[in-house]
C-alpha positions, 0 to 999 in steps of 0.5 A: 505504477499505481496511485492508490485509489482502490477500484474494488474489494475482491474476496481470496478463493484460495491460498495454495502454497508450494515448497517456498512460495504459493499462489493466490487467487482472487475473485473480482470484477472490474480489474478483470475487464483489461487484466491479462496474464502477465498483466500486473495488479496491485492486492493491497498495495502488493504489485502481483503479476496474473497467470491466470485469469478467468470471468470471475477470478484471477491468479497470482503467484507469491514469492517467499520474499512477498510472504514474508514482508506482506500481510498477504501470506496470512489471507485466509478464504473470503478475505477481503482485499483491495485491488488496483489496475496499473495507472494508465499514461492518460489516466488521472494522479488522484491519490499519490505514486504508489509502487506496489512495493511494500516496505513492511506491514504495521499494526492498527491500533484503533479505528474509531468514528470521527462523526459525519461518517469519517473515522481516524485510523492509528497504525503502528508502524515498523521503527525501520520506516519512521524516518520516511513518514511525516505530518501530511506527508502521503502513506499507503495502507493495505494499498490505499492512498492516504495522508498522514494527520499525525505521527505520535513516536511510532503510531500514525494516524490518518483520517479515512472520508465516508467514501474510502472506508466503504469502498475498501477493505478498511471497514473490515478491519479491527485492532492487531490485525496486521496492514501493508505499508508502503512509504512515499517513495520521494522520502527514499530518493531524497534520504538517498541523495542527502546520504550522497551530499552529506558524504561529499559536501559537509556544507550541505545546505538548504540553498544545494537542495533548491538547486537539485530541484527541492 
């Protein structure tokens, strides 16, 4: 489980892909302080597990399913990437609960300056995955925590602070370059158990959400 607040930019070494998967390797530093084989970190936004780490870098391996429905299967060397260390149980929930389970990669649109430093972001997202974003609802993007300021048909726009577009890969990034999309994982639970109400109570109500703790 991690919460989205990016705690570096690490730079790809190296892609080395095999008959199906491949294996990814990352330089870093401070996720390197605790990381262990068979620790887990997230690569924008991307859960991975380490097989290998040394001083400076860290391996992953990428299977075909990761390749395929992440952007990073398309990583090239000196590509910047986000990085994040698993939420510990004292930790603090700063930003929102990420899985690191990306459900699809969108397109960014424009990333204009909005003065005072912030910026206003706008991604196309996958039609498949507009039900589960809404008007301050929480989205990752490339692994970062963000809120939703508006959801216009299929583009949404966030508003990134000074701090988040420095401290990311986000101020690298230009229009059509392809980001990770993880939606809020409660907008799948409750759509889950709506289905499951609606199935065996066709008088599904708002007073039946409260009692389920809505």
């Amino acid at each position: 489980m991690f919460t989205g607040i990016i705690e570096e930019v690490g730079t790809v070494e190296a892609l080395r892909r095999g008959s199906a998967g491949a294996r990814l390797h990352v330089s870093a530093q401070r996720v390197l302080s605790d990381l262990v084989i068979g620790g887990s970190v997230a690569v924008n936004g991307v859960c991975l597990t380490a097989v290998a780490v040394t001083e400076a870098s860290f391996a992953a391996d990428l299977s075909p399913e990761t390749l395929e429905k992440t952007n990073l299967g398309s990583v090239q060397v000196g590509t910047p990437v986000n990085l994040e260390r698993p939420l510990s149980p004292s930790g603090r929930l700063s930003g929102h609960f990420v899985q690191g389970h990306v459900d699809g990669t969108g397109e960014i649109v424009t990333l204009d300056p909005a003065g005072d430093g912030n910026w206003l972001l706008e991604v196309r997202a996958p039609q498949s995955l507009l039900r589960y974003l809404v008007f301050k609802g929480s989205i990752a993007i490339d692994g970062i925590s963000l809120t939703l300021a508006a959801v216009d048909n299929d583009v949404v726009s966030v508003a990134v602070i000074p701090h988040t577009y420095e401290a990311t890969s986000l101020h690298g990034l230009r229009p059509g370059v392809r980001v990770n999309v993880e939606c809020d994982m409660l907008a799948k639970h409750i759509e889950k158990l709506l289905a499951t109400m609606s199935v065996n109570d066709s008088t599904l109500s708002v007073d039946d959400l409260r009692k389920q703790g809505f």
